[in-house]
Biopython code that builds the backbone (N, CA, C, O; Angstrom):
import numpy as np
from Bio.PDB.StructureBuilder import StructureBuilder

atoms = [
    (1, "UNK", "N", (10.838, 6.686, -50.321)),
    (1, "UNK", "CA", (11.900, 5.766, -50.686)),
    (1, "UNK", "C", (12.863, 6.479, -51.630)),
    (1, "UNK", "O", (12.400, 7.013, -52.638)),
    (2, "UNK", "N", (14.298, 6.529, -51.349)),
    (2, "UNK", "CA", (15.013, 7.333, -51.683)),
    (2, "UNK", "C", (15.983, 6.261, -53.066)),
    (2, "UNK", "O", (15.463, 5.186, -52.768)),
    (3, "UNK", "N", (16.902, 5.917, -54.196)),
    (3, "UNK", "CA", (16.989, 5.135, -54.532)),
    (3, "UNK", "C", (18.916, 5.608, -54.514)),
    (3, "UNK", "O", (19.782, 6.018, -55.286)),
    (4, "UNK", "N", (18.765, 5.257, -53.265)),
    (4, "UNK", "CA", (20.425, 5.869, -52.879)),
    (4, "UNK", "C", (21.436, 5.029, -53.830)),
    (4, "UNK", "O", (21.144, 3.961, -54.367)),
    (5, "UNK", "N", (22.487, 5.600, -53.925)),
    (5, "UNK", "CA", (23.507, 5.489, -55.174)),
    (5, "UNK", "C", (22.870, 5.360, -56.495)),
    (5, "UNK", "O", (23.644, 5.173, -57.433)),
    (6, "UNK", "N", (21.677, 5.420, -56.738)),
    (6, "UNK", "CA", (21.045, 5.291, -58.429)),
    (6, "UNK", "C", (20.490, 6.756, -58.571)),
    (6, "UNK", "O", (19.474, 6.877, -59.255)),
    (7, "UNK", "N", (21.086, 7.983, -57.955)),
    (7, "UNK", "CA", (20.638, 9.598, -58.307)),
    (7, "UNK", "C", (21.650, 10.046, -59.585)),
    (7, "UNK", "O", (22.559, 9.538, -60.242)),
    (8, "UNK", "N", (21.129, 10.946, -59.536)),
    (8, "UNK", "CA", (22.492, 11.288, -60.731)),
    (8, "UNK", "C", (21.816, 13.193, -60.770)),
    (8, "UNK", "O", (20.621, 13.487, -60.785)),
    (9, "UNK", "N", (22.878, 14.107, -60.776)),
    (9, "UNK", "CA", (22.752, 14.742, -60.583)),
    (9, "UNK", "C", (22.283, 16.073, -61.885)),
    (9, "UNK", "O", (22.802, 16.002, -62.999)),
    (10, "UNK", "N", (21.283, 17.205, -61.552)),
    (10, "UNK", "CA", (20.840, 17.772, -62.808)),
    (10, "UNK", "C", (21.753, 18.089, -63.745)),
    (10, "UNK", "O", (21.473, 18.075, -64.944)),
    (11, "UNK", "N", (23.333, 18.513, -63.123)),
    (11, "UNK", "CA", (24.501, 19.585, -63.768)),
    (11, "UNK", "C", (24.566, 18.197, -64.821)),
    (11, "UNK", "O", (24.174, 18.197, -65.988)),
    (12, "UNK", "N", (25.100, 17.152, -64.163)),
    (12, "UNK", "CA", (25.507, 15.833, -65.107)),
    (12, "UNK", "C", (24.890, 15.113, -65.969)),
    (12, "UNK", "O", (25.464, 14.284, -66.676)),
    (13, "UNK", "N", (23.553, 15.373, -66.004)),
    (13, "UNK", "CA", (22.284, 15.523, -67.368)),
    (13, "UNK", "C", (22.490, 16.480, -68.278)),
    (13, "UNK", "O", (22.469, 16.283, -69.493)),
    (14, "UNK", "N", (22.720, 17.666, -67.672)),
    (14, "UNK", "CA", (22.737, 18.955, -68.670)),
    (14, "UNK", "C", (24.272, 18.536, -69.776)),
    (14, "UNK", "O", (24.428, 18.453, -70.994)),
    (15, "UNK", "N", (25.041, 18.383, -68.765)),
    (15, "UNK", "CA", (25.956, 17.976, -69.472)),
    (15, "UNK", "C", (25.827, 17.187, -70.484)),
    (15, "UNK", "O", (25.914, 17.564, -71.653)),
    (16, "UNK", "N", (25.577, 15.855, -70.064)),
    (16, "UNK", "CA", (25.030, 14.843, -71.403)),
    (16, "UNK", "C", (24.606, 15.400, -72.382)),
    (16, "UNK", "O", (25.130, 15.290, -73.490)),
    (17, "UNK", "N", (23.593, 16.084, -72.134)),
    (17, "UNK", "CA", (22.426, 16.669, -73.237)),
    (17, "UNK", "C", (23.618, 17.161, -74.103)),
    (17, "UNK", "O", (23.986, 16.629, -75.151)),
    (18, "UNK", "N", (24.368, 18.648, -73.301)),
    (18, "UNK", "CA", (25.100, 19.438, -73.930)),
    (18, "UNK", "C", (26.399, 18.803, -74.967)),
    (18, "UNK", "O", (26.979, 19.311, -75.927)),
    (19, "UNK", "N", (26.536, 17.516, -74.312)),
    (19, "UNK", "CA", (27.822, 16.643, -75.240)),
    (19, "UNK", "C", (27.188, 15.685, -76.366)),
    (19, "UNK", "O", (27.951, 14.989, -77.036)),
    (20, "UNK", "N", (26.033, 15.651, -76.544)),
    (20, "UNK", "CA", (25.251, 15.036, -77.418)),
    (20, "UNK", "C", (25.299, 13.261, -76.865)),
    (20, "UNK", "O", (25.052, 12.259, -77.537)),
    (21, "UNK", "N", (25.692, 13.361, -75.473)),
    (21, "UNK", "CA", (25.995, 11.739, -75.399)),
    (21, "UNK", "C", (24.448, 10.704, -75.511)),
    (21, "UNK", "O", (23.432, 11.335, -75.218)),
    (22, "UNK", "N", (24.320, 9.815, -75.745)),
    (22, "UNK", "CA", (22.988, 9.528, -75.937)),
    (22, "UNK", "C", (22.863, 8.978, -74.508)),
    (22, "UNK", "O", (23.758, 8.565, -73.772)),
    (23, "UNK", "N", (21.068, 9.103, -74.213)),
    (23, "UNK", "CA", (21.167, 8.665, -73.276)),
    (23, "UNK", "C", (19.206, 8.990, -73.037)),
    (23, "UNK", "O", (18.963, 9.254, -74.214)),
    (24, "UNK", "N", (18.067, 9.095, -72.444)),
    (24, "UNK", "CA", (16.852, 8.953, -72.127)),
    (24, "UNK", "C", (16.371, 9.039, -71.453)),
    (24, "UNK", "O", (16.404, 8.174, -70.578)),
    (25, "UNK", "N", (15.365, 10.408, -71.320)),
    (25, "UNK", "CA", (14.808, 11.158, -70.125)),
    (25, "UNK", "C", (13.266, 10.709, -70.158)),
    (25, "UNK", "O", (12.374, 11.048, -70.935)),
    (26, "UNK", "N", (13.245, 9.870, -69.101)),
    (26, "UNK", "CA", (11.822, 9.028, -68.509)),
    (26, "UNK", "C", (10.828, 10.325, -67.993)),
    (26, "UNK", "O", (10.869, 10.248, -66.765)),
    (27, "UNK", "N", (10.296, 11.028, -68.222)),
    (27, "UNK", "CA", (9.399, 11.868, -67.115)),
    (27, "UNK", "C", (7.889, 10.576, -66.823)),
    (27, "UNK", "O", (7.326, 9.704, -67.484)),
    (28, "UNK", "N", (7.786, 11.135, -65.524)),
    (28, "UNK", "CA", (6.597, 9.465, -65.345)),
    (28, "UNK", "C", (5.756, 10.723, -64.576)),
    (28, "UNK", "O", (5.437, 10.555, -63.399)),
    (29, "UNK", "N", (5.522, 11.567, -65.037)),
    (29, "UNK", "CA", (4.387, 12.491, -64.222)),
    (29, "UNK", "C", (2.986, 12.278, -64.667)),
    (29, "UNK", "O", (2.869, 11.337, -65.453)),
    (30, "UNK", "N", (2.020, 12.838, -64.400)),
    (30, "UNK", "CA", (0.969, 12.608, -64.816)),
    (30, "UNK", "C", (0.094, 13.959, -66.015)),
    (30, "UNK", "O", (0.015, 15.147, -65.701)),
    (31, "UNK", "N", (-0.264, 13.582, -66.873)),
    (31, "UNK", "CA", (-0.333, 14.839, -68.241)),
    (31, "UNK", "C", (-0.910, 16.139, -67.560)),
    (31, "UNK", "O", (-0.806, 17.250, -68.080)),
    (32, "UNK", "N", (-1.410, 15.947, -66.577)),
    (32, "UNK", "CA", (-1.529, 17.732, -66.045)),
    (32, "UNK", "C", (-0.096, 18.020, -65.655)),
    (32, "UNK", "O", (0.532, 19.034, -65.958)),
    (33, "UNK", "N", (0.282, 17.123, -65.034)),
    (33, "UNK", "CA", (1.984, 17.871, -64.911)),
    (33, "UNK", "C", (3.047, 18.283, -65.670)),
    (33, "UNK", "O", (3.935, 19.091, -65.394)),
    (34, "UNK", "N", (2.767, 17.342, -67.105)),
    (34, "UNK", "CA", (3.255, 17.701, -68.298)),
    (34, "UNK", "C", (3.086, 18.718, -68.648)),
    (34, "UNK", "O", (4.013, 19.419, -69.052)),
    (35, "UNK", "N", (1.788, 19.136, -68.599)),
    (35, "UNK", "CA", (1.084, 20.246, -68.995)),
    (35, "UNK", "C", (1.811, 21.473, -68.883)),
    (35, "UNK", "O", (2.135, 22.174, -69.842)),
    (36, "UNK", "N", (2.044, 21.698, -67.742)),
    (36, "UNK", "CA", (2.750, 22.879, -67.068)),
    (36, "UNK", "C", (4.412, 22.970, -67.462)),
    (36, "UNK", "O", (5.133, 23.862, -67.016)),
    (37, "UNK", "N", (4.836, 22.013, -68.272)),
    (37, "UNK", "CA", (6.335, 22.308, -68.285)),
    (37, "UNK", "C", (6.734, 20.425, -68.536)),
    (37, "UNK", "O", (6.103, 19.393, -68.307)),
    (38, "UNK", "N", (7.974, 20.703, -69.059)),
    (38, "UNK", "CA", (8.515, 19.381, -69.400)),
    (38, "UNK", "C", (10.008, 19.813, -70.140)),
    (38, "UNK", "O", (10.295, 20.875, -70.693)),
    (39, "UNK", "N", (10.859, 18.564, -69.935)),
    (39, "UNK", "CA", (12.334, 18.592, -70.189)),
    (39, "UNK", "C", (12.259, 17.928, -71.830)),
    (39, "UNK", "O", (11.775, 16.901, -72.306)),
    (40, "UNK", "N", (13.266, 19.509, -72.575)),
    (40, "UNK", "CA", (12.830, 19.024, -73.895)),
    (40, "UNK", "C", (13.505, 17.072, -74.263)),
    (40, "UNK", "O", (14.349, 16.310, -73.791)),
    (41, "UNK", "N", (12.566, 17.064, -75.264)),
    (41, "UNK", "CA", (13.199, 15.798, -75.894)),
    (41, "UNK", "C", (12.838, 14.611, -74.832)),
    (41, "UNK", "O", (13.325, 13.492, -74.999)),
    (42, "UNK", "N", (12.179, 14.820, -74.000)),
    (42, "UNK", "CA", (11.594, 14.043, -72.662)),
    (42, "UNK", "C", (10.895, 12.625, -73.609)),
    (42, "UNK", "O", (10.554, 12.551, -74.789)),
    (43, "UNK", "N", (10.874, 11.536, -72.406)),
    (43, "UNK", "CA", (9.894, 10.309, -73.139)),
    (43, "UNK", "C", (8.829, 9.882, -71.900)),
    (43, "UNK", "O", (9.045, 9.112, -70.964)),
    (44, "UNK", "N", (7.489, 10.718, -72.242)),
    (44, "UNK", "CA", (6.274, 10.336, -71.389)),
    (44, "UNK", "C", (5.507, 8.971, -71.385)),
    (44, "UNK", "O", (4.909, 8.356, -72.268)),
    (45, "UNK", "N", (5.825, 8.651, -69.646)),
    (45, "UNK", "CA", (5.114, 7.480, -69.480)),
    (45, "UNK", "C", (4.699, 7.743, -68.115)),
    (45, "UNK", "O", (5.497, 8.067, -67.236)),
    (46, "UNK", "N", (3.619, 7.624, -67.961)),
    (46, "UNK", "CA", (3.027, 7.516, -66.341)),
    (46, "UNK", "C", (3.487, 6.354, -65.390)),
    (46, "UNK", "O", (3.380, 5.128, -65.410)),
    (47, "UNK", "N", (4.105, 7.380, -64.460)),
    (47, "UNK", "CA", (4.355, 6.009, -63.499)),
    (47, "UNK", "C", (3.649, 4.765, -63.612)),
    (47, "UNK", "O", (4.173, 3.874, -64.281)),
    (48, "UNK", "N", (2.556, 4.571, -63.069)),
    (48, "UNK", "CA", (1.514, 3.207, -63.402)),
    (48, "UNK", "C", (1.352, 2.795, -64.444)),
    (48, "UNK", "O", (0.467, 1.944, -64.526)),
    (49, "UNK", "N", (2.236, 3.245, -65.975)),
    (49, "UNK", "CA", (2.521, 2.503, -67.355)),
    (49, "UNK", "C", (3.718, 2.012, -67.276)),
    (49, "UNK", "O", (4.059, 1.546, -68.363)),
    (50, "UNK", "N", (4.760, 1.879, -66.207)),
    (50, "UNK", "CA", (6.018, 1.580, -66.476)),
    (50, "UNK", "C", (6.493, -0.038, -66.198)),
    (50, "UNK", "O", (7.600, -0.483, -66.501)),
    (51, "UNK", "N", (5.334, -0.850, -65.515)),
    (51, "UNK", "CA", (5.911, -1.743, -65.355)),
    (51, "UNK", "C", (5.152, -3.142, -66.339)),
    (51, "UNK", "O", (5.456, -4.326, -66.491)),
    (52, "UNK", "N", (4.074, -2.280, -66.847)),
    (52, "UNK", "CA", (3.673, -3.164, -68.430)),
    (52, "UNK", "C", (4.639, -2.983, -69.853)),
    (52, "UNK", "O", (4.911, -3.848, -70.686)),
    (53, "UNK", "N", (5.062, -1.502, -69.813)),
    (53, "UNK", "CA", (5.618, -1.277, -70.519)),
    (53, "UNK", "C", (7.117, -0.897, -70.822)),
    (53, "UNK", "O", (7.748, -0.199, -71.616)),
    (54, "UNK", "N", (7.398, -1.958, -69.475)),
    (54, "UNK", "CA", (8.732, -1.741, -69.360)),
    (54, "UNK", "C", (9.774, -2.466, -70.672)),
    (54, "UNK", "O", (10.966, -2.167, -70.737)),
    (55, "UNK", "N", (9.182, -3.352, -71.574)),
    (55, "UNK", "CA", (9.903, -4.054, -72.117)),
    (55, "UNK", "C", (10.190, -2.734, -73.856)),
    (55, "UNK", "O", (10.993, -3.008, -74.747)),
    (56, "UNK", "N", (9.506, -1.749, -73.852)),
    (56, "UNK", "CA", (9.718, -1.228, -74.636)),
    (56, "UNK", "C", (10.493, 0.064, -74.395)),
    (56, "UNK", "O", (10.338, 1.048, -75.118)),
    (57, "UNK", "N", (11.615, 0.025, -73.006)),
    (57, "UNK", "CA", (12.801, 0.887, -72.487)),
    (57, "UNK", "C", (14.181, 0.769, -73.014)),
    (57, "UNK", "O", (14.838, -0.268, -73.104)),
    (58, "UNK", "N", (14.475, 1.779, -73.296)),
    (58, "UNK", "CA", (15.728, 1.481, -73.931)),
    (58, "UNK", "C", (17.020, 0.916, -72.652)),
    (58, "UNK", "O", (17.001, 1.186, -71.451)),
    (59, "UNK", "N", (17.575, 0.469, -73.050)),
    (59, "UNK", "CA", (18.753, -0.440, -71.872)),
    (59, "UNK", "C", (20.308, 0.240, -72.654)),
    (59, "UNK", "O", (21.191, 0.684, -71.920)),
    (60, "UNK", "N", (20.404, 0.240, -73.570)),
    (60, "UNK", "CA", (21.600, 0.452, -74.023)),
    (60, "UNK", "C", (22.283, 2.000, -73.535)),
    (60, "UNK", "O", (23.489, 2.171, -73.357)),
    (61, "UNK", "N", (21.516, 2.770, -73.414)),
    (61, "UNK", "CA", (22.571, 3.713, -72.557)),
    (61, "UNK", "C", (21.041, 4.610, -71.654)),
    (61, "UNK", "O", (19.814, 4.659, -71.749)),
    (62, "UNK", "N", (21.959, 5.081, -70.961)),
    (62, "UNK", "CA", (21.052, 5.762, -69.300)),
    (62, "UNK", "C", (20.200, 5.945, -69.441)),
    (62, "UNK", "O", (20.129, 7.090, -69.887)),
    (63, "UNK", "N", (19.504, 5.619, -69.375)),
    (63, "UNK", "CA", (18.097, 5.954, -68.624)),
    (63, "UNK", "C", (17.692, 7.257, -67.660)),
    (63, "UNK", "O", (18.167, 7.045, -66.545)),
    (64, "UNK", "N", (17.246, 8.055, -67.687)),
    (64, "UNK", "CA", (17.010, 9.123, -66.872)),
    (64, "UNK", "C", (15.593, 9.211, -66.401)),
    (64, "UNK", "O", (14.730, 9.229, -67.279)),
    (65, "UNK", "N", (15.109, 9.287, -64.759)),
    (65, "UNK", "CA", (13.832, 9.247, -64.864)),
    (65, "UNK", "C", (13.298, 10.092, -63.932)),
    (65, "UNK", "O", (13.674, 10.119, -62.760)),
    (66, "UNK", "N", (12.438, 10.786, -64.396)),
    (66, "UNK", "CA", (12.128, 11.551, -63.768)),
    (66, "UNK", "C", (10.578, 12.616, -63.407)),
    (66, "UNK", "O", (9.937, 13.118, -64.331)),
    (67, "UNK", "N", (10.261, 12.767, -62.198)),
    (67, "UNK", "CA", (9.099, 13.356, -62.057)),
    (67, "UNK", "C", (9.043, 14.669, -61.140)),
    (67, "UNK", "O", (9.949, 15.385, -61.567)),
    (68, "UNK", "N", (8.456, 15.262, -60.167)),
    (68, "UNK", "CA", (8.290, 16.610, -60.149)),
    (68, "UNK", "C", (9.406, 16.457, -58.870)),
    (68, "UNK", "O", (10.304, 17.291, -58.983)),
    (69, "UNK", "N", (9.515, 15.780, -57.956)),
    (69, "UNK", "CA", (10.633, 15.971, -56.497)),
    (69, "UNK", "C", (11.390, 14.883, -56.829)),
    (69, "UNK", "O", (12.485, 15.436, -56.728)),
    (70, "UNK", "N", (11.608, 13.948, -57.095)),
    (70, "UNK", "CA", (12.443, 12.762, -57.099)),
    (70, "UNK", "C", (11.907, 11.985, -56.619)),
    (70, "UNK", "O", (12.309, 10.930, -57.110)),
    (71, "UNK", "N", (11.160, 11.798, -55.880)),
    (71, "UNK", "CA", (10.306, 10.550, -55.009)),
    (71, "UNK", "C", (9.709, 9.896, -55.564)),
    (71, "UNK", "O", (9.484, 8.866, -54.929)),
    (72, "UNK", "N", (9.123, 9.926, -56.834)),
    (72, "UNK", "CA", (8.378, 8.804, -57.112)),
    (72, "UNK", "C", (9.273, 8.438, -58.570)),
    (72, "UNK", "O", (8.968, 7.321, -58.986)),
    (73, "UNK", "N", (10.211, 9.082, -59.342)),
    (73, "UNK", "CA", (11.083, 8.165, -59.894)),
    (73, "UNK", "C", (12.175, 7.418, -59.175)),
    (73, "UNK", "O", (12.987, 6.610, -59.626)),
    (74, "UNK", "N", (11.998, 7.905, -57.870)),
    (74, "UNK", "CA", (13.503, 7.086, -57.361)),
    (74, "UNK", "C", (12.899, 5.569, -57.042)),
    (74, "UNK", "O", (13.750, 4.686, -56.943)),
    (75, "UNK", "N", (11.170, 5.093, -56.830)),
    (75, "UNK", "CA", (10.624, 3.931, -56.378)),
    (75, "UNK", "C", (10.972, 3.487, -58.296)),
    (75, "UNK", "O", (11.730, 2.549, -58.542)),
    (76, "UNK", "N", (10.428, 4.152, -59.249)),
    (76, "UNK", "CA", (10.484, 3.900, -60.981)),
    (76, "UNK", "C", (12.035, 3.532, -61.028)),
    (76, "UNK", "O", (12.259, 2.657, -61.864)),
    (77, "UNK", "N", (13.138, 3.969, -60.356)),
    (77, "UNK", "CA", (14.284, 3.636, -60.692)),
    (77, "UNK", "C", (14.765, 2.522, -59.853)),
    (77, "UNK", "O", (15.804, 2.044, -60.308)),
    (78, "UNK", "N", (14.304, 1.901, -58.675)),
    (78, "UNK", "CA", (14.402, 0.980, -58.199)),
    (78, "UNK", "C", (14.129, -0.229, -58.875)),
    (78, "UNK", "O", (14.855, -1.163, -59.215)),
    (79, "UNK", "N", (12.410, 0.092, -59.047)),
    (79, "UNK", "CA", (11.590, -0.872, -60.050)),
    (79, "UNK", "C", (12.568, -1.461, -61.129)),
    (79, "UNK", "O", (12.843, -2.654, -61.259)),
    (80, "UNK", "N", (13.188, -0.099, -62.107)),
    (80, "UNK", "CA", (13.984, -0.945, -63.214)),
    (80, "UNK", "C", (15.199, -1.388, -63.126)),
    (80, "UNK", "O", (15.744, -1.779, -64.158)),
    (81, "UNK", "N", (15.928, -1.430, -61.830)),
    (81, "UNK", "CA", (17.043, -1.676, -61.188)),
    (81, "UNK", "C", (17.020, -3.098, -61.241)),
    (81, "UNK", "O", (17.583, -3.825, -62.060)),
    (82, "UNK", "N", (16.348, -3.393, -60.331)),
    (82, "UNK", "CA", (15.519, -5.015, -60.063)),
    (82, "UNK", "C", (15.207, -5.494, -61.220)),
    (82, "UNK", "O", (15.218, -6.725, -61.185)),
    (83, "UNK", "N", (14.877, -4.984, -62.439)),
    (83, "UNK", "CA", (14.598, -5.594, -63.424)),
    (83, "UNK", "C", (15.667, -5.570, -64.719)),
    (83, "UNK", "O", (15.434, -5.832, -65.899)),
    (84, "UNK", "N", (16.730, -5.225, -64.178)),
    (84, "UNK", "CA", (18.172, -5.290, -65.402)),
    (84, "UNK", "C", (18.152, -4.002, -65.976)),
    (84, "UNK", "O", (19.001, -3.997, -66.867)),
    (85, "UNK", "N", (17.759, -3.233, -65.918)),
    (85, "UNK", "CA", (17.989, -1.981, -66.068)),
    (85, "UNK", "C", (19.277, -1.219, -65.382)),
    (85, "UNK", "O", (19.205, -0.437, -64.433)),
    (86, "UNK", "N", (20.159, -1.518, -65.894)),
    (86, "UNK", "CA", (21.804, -1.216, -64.722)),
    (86, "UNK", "C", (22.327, 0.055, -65.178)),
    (86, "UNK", "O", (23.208, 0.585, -64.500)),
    (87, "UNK", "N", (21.834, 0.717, -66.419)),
    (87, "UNK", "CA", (21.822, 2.651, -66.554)),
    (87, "UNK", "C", (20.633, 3.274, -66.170)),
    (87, "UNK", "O", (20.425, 4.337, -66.754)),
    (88, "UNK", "N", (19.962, 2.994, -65.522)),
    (88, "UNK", "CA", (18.292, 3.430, -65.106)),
    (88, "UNK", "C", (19.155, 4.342, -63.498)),
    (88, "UNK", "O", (19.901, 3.891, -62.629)),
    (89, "UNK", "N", (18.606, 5.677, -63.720)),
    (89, "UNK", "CA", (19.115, 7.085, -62.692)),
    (89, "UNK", "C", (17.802, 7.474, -62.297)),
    (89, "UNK", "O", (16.766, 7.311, -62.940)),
    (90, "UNK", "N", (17.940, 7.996, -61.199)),
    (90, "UNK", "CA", (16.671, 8.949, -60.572)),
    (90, "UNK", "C", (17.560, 10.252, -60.863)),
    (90, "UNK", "O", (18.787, 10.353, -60.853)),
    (91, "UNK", "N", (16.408, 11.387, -61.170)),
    (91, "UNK", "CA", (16.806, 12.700, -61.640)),
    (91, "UNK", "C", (16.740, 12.829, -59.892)),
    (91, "UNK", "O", (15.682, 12.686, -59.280)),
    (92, "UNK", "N", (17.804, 13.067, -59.350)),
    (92, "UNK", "CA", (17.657, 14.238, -58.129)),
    (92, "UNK", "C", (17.085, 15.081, -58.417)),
    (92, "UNK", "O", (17.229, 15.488, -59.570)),
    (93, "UNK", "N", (15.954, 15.907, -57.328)),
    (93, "UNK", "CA", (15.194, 16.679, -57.223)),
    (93, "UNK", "C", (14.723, 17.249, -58.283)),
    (93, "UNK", "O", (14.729, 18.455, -58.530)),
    (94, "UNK", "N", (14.167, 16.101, -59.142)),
    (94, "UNK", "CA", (13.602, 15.967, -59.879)),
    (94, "UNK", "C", (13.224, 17.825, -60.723)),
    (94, "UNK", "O", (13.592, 18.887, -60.221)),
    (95, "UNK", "N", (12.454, 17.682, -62.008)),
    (95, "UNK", "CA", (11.500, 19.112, -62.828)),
    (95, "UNK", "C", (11.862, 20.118, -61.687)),
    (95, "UNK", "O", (12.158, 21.302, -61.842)),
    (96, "UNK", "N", (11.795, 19.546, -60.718)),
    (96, "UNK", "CA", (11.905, 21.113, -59.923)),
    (96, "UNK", "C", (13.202, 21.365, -59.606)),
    (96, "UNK", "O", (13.607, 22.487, -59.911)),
    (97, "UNK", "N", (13.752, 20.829, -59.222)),
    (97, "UNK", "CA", (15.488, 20.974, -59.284)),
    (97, "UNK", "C", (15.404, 21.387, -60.454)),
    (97, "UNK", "O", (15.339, 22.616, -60.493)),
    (98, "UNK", "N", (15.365, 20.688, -61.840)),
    (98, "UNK", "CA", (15.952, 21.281, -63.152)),
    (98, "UNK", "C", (15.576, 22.739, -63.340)),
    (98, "UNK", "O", (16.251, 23.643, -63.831)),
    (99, "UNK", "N", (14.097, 22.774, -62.738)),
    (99, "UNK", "CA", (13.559, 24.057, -63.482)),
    (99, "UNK", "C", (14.186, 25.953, -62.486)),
    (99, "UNK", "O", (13.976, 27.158, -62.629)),
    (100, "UNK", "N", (15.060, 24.948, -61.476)),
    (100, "UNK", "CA", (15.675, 25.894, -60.965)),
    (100, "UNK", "C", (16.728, 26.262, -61.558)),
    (100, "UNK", "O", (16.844, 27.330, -62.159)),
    (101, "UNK", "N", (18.129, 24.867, -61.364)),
    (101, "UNK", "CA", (19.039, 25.466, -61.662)),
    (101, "UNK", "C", (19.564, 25.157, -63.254)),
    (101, "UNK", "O", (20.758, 25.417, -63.404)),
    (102, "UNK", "N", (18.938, 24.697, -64.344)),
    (102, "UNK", "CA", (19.154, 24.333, -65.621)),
    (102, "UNK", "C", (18.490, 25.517, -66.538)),
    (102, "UNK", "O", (19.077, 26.294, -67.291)),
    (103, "UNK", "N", (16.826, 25.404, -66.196)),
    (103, "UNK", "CA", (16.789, 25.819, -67.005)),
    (103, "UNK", "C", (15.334, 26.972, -66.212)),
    (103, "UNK", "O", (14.164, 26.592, -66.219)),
    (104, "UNK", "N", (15.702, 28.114, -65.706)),
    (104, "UNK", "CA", (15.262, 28.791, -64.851)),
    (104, "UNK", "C", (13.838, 29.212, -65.160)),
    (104, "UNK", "O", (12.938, 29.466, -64.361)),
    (105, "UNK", "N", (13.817, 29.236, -66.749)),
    (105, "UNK", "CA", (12.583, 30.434, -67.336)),
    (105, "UNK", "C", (11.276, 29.142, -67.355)),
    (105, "UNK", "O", (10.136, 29.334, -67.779)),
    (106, "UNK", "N", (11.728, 28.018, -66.864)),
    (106, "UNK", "CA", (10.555, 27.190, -66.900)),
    (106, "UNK", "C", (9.769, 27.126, -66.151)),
    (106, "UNK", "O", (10.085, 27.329, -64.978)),
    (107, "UNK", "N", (7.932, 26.710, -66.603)),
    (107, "UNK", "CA", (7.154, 27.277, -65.119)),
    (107, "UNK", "C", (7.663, 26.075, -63.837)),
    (107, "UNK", "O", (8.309, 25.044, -64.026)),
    (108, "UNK", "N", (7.257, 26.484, -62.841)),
    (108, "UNK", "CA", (7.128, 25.561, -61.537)),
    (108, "UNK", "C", (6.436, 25.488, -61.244)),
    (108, "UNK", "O", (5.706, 26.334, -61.759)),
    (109, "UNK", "N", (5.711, 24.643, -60.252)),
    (109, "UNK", "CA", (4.366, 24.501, -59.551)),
    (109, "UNK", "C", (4.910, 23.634, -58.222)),
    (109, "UNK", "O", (4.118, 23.285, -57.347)),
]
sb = StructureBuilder()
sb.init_structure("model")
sb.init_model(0)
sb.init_chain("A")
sb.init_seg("    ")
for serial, (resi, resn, name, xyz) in enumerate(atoms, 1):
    if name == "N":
        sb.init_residue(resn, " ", resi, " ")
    sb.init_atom(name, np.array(xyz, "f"), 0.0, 1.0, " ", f" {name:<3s}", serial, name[0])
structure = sb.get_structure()
């Protein structure tokens, strides 16, 4: 499940980051995946914690969410779509996209 028009692309994250705009990077992987690498300043929640603990998400500016391909934050970005979450983004191609073209020296798996 793809969460078409709610992607947002890695360059236009980096950017954010780089303009100091505020804004909140969801990684929903699971802690071995953390393990191996993670986007600094990231906010860890396991997919299967997101919809108990959805009420403690920030709403006021973007939401970024993201896990190792995009596929399973783009169902997490649906989820908070449906639930008033109207800055909630799926990281296109997700850690692994980033860890290509952002930020290269990071591991992959």
């Amino acid at each position: 499940m793809q969460s078409a028009g709610y992607d947002i692309d890695v360059h236009a994250v980096a950017g954010m980051r780089a303009d100091g705009a505020a804004h909140t990077v969801l990684d929903i992987r699971e802690p071995a995946e953390l393990a191996i690498c993670t986007i600094e300043h990231s906010v860890s929640m396991p997919m299967q914690e997101v919809a108990q603990s959805v009420g403690t998400l920030p709403r006021e500016h973007p939401l970024i969410v993201v896990c190792h391909h995009g596929m399973r934050s783009a169902m997490v970005t649906d989820f908070l779509r449906k639930n008033g979450f109207d800055n909630a983004w799926n990281l296109a191609g997700g850690i692994d996209v980033w860890s290509r073209l952002i930020e290269p020296d990071m591991p992959r798996y």
